[in-house]
DRENPA-3360 file (N, C-alpha, C; in nm, 2 decimals, always signed):
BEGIN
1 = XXXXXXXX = +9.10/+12.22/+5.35/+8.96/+12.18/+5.33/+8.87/+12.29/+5.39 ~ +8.76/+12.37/+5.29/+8.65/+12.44/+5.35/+8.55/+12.39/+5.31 ~ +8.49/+12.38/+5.43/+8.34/+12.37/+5.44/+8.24/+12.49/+5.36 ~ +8.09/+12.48/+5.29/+8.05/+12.58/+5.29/+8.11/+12.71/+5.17 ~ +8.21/+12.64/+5.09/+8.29/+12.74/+5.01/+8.23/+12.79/+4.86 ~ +8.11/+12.76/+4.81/+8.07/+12.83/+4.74/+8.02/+12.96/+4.79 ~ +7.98/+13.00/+4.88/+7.98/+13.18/+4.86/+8.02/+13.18/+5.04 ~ +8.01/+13.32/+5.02/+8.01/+13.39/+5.15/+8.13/+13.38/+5.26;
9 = XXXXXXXX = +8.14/+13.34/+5.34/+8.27/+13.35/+5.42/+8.32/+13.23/+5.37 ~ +8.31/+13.11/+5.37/+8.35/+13.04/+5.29/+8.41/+13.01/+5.17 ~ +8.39/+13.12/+5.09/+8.45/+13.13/+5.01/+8.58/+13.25/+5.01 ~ +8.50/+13.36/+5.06/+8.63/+13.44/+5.15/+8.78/+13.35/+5.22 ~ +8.70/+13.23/+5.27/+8.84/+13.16/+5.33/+8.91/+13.12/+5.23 ~ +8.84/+13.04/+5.10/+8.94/+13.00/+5.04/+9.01/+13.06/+4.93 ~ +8.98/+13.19/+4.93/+9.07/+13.32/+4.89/+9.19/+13.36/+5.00 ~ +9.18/+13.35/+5.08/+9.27/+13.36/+5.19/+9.36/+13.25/+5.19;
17 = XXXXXXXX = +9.33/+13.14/+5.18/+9.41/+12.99/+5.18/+9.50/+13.03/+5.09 ~ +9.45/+13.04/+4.96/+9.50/+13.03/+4.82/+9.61/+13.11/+4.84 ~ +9.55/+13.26/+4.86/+9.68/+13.37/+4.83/+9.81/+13.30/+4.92 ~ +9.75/+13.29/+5.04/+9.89/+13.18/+5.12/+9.93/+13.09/+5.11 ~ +9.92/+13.05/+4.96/+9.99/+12.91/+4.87/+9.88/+12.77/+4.93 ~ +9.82/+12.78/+5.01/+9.80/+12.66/+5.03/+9.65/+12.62/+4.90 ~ +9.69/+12.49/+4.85/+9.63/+12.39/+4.79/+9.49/+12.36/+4.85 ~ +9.36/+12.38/+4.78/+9.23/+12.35/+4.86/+9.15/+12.25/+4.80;
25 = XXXXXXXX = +9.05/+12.20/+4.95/+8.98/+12.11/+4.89/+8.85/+12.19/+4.90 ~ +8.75/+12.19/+4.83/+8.61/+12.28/+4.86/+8.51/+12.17/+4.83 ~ +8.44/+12.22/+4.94/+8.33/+12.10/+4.94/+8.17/+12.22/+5.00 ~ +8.10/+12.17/+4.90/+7.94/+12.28/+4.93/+7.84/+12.19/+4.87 ~ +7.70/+12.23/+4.90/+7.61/+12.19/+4.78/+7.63/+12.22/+4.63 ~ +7.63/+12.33/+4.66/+7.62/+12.36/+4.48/+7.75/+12.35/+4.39 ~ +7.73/+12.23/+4.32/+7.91/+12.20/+4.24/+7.92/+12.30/+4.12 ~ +7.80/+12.36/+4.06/+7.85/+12.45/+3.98/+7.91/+12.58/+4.04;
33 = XXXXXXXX = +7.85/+12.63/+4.16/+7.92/+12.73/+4.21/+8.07/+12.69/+4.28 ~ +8.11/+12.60/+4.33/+8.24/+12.53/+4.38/+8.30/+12.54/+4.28 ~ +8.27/+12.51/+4.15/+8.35/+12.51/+4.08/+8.45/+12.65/+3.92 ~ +8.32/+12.72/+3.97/+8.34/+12.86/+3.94/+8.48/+12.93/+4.08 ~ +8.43/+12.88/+4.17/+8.54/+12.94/+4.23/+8.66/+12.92/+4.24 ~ +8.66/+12.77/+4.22/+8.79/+12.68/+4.21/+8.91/+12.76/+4.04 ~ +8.80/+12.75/+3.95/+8.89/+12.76/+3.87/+8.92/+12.93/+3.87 ~ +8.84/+13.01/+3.93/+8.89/+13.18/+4.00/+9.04/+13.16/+4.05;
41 = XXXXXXXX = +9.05/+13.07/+4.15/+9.17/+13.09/+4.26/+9.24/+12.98/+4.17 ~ +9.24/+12.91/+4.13/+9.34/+12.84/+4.01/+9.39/+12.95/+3.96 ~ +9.29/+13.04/+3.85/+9.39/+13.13/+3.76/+9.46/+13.24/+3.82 ~ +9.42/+13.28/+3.96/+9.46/+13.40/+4.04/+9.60/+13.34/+4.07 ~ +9.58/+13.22/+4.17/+9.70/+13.22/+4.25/+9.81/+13.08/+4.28 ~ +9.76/+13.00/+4.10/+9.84/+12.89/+4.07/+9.82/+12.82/+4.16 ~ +9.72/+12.76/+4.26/+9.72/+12.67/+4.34/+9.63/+12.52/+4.30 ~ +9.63/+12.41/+4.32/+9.56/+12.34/+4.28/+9.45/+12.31/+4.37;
49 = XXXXXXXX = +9.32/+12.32/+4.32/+9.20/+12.28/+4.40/+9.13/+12.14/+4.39 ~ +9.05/+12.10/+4.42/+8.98/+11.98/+4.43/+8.81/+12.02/+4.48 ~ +8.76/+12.02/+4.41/+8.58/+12.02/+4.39/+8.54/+11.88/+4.46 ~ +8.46/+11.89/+4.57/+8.38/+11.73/+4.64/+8.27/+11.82/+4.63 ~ +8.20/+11.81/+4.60/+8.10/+11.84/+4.60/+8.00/+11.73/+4.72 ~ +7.88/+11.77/+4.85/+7.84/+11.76/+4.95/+7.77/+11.80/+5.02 ~ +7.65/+11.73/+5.03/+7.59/+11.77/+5.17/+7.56/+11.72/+5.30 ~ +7.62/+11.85/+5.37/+7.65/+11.75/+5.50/+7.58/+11.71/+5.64;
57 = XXXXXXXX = +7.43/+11.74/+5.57/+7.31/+11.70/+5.64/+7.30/+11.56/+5.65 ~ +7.31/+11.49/+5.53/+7.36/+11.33/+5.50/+7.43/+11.29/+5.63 ~ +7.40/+11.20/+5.72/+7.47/+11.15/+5.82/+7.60/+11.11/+5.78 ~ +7.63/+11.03/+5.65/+7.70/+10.98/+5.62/+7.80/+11.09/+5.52 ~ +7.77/+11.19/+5.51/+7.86/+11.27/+5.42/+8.01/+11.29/+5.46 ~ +8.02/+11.33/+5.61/+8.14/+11.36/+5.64/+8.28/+11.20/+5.61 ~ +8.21/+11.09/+5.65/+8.26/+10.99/+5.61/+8.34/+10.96/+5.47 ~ +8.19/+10.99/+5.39/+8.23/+10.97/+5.21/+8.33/+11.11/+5.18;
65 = XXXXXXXX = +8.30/+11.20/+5.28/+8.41/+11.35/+5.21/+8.52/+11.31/+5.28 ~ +8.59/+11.24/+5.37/+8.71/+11.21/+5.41/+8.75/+11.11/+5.32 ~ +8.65/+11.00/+5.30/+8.75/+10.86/+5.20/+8.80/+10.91/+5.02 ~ +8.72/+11.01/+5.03/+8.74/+11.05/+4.87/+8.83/+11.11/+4.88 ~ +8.85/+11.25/+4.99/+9.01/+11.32/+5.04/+9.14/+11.23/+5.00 ~ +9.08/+11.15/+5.13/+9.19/+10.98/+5.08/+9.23/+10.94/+4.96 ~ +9.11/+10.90/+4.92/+9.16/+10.80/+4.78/+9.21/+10.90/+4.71 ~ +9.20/+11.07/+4.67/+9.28/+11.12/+4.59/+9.43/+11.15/+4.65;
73 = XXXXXXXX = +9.44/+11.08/+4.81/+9.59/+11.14/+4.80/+9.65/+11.25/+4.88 ~ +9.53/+11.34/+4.93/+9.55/+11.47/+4.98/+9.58/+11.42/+5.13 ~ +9.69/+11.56/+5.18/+9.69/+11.56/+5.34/+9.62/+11.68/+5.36 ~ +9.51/+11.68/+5.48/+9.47/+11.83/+5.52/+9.53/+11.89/+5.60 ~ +9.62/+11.99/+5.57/+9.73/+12.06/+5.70/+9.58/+12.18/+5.77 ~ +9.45/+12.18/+5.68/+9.47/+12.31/+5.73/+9.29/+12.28/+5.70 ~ +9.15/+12.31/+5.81/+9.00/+12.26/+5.81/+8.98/+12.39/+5.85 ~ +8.89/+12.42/+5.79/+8.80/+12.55/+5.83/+8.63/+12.48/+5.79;
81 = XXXXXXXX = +8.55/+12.52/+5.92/+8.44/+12.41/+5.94/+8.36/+12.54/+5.88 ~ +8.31/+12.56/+5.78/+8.25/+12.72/+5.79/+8.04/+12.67/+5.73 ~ +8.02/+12.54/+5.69/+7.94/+12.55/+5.64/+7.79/+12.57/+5.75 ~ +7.66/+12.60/+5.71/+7.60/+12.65/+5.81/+7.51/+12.72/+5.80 ~ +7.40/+12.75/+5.85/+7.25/+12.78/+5.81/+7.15/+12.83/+5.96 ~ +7.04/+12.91/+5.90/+7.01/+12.91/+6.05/+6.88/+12.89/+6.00 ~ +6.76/+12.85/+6.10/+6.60/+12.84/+6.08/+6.53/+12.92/+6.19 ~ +6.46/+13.04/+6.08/+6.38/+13.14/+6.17/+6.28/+13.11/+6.21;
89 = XXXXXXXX = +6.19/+13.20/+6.33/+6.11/+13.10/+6.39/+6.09/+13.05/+6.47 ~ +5.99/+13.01/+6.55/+5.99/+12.95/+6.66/+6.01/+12.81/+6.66 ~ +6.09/+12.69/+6.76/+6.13/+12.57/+6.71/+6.04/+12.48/+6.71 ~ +5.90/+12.52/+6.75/+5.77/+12.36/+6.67/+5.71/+12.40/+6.56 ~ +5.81/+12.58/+6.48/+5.76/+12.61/+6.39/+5.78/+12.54/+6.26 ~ +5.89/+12.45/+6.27/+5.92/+12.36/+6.17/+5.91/+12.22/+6.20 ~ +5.91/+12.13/+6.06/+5.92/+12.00/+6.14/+6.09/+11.94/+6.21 ~ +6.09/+11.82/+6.28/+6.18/+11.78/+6.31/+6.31/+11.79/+6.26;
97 = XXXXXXXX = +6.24/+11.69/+6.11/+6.35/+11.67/+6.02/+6.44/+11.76/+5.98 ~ +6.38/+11.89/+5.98/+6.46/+12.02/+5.94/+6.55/+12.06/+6.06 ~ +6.51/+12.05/+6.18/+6.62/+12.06/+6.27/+6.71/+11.99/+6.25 ~ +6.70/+11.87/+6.26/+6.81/+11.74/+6.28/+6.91/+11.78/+6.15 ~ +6.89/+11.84/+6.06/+6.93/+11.84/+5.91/+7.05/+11.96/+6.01 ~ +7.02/+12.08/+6.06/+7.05/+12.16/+6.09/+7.18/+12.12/+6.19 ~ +7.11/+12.00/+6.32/+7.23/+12.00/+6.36/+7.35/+11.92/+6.32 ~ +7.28/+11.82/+6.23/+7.37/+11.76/+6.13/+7.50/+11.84/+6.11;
105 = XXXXXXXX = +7.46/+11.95/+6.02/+7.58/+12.02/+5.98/+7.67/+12.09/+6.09 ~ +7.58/+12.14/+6.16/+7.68/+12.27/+6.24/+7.70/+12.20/+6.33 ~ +7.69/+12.09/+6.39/+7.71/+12.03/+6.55/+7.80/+11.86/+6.49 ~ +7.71/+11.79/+6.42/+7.79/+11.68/+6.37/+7.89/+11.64/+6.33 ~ +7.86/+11.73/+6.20/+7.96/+11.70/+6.09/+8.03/+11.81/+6.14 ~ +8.07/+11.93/+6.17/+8.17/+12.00/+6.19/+8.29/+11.90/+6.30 ~ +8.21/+11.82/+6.41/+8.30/+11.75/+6.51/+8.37/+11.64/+6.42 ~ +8.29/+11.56/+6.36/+8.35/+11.45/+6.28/+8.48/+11.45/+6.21;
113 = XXXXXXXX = +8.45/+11.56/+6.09/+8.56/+11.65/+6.00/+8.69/+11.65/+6.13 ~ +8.68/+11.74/+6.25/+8.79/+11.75/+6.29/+8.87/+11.63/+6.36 ~ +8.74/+11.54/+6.38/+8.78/+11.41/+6.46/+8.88/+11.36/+6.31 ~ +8.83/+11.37/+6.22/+8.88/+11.26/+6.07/+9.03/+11.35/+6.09 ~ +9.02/+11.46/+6.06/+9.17/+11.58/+6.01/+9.29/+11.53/+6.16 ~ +9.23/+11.53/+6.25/+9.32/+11.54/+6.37/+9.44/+11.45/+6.36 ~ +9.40/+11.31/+6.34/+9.54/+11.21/+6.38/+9.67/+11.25/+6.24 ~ +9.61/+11.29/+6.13/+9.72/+11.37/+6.01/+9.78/+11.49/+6.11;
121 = XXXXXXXX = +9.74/+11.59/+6.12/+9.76/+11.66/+6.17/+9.86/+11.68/+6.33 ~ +9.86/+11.56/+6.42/+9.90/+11.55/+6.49/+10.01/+11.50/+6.48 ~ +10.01/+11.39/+6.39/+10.17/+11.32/+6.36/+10.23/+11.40/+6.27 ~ +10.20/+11.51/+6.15/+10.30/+11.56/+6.10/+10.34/+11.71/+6.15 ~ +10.28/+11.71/+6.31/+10.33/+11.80/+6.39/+10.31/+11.93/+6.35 ~ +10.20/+11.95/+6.27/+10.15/+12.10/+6.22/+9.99/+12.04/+6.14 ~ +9.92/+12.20/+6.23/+9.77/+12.15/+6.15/+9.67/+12.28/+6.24 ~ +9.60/+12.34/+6.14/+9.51/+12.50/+6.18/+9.39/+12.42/+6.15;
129 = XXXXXXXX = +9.32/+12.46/+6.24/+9.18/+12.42/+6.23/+9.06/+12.51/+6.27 ~ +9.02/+12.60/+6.19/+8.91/+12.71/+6.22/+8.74/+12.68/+6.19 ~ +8.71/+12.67/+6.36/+8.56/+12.67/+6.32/+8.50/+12.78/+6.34 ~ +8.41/+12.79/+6.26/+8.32/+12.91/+6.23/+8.23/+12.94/+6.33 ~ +8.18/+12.95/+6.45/+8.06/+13.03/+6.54/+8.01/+13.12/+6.50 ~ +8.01/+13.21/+6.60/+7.93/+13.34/+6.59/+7.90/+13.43/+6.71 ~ +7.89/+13.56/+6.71/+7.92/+13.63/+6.86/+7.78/+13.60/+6.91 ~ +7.73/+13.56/+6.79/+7.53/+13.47/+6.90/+7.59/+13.38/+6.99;
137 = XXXXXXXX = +7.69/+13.32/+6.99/+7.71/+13.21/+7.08/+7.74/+13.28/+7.24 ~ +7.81/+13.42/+7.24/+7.88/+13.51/+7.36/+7.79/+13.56/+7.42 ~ +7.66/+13.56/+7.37/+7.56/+13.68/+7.42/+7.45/+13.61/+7.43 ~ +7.33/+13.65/+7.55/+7.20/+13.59/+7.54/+7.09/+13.59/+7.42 ~ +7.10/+13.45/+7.41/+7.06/+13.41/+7.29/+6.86/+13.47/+7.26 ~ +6.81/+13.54/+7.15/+6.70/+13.59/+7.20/+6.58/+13.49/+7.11 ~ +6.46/+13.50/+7.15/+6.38/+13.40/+7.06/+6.41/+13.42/+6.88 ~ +6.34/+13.32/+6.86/+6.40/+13.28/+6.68/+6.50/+13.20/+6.65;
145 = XXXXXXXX = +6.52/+13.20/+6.57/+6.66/+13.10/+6.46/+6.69/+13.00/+6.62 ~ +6.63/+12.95/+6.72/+6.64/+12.87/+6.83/+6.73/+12.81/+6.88 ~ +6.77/+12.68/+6.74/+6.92/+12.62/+6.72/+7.04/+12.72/+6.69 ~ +7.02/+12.79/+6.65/+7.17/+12.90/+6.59/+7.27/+12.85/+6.72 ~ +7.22/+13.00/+6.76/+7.30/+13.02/+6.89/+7.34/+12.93/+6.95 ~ +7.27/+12.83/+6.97/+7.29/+12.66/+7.07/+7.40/+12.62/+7.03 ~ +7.39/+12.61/+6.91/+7.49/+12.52/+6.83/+7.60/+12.59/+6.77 ~ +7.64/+12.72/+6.77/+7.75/+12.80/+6.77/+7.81/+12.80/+6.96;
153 = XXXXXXXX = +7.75/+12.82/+7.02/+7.78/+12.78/+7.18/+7.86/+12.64/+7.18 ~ +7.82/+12.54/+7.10/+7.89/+12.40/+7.10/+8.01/+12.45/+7.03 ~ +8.01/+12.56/+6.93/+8.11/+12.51/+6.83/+8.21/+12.61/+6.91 ~ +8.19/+12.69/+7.00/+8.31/+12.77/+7.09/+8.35/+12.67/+7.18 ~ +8.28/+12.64/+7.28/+8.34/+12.52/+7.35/+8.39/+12.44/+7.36 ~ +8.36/+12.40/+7.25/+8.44/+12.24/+7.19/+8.60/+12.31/+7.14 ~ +8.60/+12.42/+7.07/+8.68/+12.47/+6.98/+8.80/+12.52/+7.10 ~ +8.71/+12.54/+7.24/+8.80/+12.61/+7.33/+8.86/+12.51/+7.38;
161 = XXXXXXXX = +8.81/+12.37/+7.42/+8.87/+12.26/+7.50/+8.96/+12.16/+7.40 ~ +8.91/+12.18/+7.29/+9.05/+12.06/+7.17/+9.15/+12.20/+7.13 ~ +9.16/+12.33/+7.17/+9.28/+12.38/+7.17/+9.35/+12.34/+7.23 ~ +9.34/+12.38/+7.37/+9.40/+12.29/+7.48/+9.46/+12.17/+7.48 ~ +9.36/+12.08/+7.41/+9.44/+11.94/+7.41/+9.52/+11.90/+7.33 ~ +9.50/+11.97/+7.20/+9.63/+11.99/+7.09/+9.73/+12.05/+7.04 ~ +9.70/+12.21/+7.17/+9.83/+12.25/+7.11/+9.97/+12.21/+7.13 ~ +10.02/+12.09/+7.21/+10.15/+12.09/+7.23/+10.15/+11.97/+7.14;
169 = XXXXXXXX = +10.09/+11.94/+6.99/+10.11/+11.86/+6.90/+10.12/+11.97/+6.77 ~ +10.14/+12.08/+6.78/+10.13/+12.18/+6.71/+9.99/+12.23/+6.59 ~ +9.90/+12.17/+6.67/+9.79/+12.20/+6.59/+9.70/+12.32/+6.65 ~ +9.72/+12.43/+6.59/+9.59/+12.54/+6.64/+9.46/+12.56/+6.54 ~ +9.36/+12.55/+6.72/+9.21/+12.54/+6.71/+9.17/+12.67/+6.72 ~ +9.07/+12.72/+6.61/+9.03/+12.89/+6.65/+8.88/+12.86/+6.65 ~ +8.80/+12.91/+6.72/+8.64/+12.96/+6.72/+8.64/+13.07/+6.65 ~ +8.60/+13.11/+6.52/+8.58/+13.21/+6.48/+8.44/+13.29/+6.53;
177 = XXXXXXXX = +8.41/+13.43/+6.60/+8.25/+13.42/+6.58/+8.26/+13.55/+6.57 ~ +8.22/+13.59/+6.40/+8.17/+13.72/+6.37/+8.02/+13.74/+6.42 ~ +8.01/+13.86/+6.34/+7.88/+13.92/+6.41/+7.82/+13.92/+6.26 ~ +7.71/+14.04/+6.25/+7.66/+14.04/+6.14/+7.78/+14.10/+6.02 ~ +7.77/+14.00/+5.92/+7.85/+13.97/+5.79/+7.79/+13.99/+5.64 ~ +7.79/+14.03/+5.57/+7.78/+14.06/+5.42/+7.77/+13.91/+5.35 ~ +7.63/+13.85/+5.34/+7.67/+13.72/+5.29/+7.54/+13.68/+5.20 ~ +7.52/+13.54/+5.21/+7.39/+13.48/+5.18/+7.32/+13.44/+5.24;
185 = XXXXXXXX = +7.36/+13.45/+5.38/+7.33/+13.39/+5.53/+7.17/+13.48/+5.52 ~ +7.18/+13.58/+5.50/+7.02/+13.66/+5.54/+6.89/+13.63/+5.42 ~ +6.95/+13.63/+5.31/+6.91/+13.60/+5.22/+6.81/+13.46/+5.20 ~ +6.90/+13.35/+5.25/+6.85/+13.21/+5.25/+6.74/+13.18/+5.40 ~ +6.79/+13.30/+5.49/+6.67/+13.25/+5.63/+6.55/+13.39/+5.62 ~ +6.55/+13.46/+5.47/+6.44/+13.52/+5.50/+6.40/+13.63/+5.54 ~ +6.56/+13.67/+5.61/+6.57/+13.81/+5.68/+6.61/+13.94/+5.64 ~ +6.68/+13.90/+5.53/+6.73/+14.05/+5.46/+6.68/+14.17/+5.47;
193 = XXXXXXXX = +6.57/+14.18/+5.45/+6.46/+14.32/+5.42/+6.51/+14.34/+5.56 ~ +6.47/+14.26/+5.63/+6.47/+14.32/+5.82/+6.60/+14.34/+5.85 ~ +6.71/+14.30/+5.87/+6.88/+14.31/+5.90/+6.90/+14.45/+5.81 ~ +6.82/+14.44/+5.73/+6.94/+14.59/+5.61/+6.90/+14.75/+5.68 ~ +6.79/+14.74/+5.78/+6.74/+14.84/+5.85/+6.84/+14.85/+6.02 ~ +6.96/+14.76/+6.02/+7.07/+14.76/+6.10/+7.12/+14.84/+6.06 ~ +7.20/+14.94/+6.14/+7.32/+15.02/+6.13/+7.43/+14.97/+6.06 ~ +7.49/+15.03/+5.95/+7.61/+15.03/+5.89/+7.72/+14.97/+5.95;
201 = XXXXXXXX = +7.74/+15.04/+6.07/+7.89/+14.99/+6.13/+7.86/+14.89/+6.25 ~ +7.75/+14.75/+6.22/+7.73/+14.66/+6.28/+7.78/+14.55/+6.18 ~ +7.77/+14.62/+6.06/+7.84/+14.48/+5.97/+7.99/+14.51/+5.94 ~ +8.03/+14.37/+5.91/+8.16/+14.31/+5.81/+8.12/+14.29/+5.70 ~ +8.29/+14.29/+5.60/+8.21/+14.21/+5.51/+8.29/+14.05/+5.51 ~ +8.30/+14.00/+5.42/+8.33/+13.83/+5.44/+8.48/+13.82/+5.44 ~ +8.56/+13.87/+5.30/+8.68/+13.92/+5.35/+8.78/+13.96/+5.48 ~ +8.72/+14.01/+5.54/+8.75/+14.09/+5.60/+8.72/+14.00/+5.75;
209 = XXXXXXXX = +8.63/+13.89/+5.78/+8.60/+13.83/+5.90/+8.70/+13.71/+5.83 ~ +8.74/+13.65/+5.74/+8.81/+13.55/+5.66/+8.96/+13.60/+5.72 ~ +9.00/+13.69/+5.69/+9.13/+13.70/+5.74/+9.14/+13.73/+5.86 ~ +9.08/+13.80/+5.94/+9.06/+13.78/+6.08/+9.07/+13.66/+6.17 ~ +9.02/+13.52/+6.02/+9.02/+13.43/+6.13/+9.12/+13.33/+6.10 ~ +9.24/+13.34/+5.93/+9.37/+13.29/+5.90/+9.46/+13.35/+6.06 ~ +9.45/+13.51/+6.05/+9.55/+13.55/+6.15/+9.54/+13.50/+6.30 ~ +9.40/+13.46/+6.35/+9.39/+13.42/+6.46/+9.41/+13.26/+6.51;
217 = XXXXXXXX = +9.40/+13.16/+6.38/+9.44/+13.08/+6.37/+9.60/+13.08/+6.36 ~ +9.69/+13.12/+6.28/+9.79/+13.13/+6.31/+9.86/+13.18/+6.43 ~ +9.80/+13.23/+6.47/+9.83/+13.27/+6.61/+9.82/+13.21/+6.77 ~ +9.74/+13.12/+6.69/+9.68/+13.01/+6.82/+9.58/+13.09/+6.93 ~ +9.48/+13.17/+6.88/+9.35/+13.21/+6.93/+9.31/+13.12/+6.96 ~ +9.24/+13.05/+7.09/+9.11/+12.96/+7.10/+8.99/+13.06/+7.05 ~ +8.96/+13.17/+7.10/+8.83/+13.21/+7.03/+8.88/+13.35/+6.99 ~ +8.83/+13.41/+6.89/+8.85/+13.53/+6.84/+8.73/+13.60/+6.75;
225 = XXXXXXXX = +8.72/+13.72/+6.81/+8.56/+13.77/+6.79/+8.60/+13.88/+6.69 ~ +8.51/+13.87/+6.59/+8.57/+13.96/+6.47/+8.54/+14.16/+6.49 ~ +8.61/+14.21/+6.48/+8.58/+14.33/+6.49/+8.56/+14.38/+6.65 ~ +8.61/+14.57/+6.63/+8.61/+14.61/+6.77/+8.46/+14.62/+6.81 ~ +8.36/+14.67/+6.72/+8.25/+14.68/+6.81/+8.17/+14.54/+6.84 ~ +8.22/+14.37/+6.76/+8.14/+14.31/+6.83/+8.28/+14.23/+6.95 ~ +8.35/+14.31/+6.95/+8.39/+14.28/+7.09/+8.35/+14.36/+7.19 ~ +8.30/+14.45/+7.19/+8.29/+14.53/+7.29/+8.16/+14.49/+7.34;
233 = XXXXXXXX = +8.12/+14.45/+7.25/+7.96/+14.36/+7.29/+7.95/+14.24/+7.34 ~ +8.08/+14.14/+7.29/+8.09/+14.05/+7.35/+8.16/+14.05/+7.53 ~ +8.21/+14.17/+7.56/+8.25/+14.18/+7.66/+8.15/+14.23/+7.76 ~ +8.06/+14.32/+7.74/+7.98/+14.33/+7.81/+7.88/+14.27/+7.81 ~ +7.88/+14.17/+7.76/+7.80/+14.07/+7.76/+7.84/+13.97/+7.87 ~ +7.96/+13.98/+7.90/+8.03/+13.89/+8.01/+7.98/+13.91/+8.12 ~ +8.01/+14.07/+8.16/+8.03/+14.19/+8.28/+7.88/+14.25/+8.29 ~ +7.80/+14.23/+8.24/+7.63/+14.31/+8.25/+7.56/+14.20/+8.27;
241 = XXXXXXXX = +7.41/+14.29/+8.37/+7.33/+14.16/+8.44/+7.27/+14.10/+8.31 ~ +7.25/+13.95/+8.33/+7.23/+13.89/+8.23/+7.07/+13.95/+8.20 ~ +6.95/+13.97/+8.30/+6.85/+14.00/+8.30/+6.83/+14.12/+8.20 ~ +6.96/+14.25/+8.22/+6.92/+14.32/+8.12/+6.98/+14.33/+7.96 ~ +7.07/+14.25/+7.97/+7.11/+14.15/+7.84/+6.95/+14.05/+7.73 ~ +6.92/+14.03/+7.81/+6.84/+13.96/+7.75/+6.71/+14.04/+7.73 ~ +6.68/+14.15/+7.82/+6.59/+14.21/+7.79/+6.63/+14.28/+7.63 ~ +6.72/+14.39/+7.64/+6.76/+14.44/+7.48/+6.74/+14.35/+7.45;
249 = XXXXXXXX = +6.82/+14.20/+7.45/+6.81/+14.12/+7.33/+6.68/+14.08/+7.29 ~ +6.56/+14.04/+7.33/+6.46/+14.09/+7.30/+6.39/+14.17/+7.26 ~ +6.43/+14.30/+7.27/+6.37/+14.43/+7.20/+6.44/+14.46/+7.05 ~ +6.56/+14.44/+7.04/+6.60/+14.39/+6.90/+6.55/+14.33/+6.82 ~ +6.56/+14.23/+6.93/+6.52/+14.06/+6.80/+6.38/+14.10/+6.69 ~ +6.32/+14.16/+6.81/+6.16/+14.23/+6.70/+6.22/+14.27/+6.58 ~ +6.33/+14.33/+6.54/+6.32/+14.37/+6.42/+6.36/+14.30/+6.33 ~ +6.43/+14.21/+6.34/+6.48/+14.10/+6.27/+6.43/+13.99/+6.25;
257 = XXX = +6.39/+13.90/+6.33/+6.35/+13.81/+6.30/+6.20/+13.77/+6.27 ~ +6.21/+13.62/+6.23/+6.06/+13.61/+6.18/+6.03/+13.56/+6.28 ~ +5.87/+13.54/+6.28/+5.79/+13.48/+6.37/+5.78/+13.29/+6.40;
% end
């Protein structure tokens, strides 16, 4: 099951799944695009897919997307939590409702989904489960997009401590958290023009962060940061005073983000 699988890394995962025989369920807003891609990896790589179409701002969505899993019959050997959004801006720059919608997805429903997949997974003694972060979550978080980072910080955490508790049931938990990625992510929060004036060799593309995070899942990574230069960032981000951490991250953020 991927979250988020009409475009972008999300969809990158379930090109990854497919080629590795596994059977997918895709679940996004847009069912025409879910299902342009479904029937892609159908003719590519003979696998059978399943279209739910979902959105997982709906308190209740995660619920109705597991009983429908159900009623058709499926087991989930294998969750990638990928769906996800960020709001630029300062946070009374929006109303409420738009937050809550926010943490809905990336904080709620990502826990839910795993809470629902776990007890399958546990008793048939095998089960990969990759949530999507972000190396925002490793590093001091700078003003703008407010929730992002917060709530990618939840999704490492959480992701680091139910490793622990499930690997000797054979289920591995990964934190995925790339850096800047080749997607729709810039596009939908407004930032494109500003991000495309980043250096070249600060991006991935979706491909390419998607198998990064099959192999680290199979490997039983709790967290795995995509690429050598945003590890090297994530590490000194460990090891450097936080004071002048946060100062760069500040003097950056000017260029990217909105007000």
């Amino acid at each position: 099951m991927i979250t988020g699988a009409s475009s972008g890394i999300g969809e990158a995962f379930a090109e990854v799944f497919a080629r590795e025989g596994f059977d997918l369920v895709l679940t996004a807003r847009r069912e025409s695009r879910l299902g342009t891609v479904a029937a892609r990896l159908e003719s590519r790589y003979g696998v059978r897919t399943h279209v739910v179409p979902m959105d997982l701002a709906d308190r209740d969505a995660p619920a109705t997307l597991w009983a429908e899993v159900e009623r058709r019959g499926l087991a989930v050997d294998a969750l990638v939590n990928n769906a996800g959004y960020g709001i630029p801006g300062a946070l009374v720059a929006s109303e409420w409702p738009r937050h809550a919608a926010l943490l809905q997805v990336m904080v709620v429903a990502l826990t839910e989904l795993t809470y629902r997949a776990l007890p399958g997974m546990i008793a048939r003694g095998f089960g990969r489960i990759i949530n999507v972060a972000s190396l925002a979550a490793l590093v001091p978080a700078p003003a703008g997009h407010t929730l992002y980072a917060a709530s990618k910080a939840f999704v490492v955490k959480f992701s680091e401590a139910l490793a622990s508790e499930v690997r000797p049931s054979g289920v591995h938990v990964t934190a995925l958290c790339p850096g800047f990625t080749r997607t729709e992510f810039h596009d939908v929060t407004g930032t494109r023009a500003a991000v495309t004036q980043l250096p070249g060799w600060m991006w991935m593309d979706a491909p390419e962060v998607a198998r990064h995070g099959f192999e680290a899942v199979s490997m039983g990574a709790p967290v795995h940061v995509t690429g050598r230069m945003n590890r090297t960032i994530a590490l000194l981000a460990r090891y450097l005073p936080h004071r002048l951490l946060v100062a760069a991250g500040r003097r950056s953020a000017r260029r990217y983000r909105k007000s």
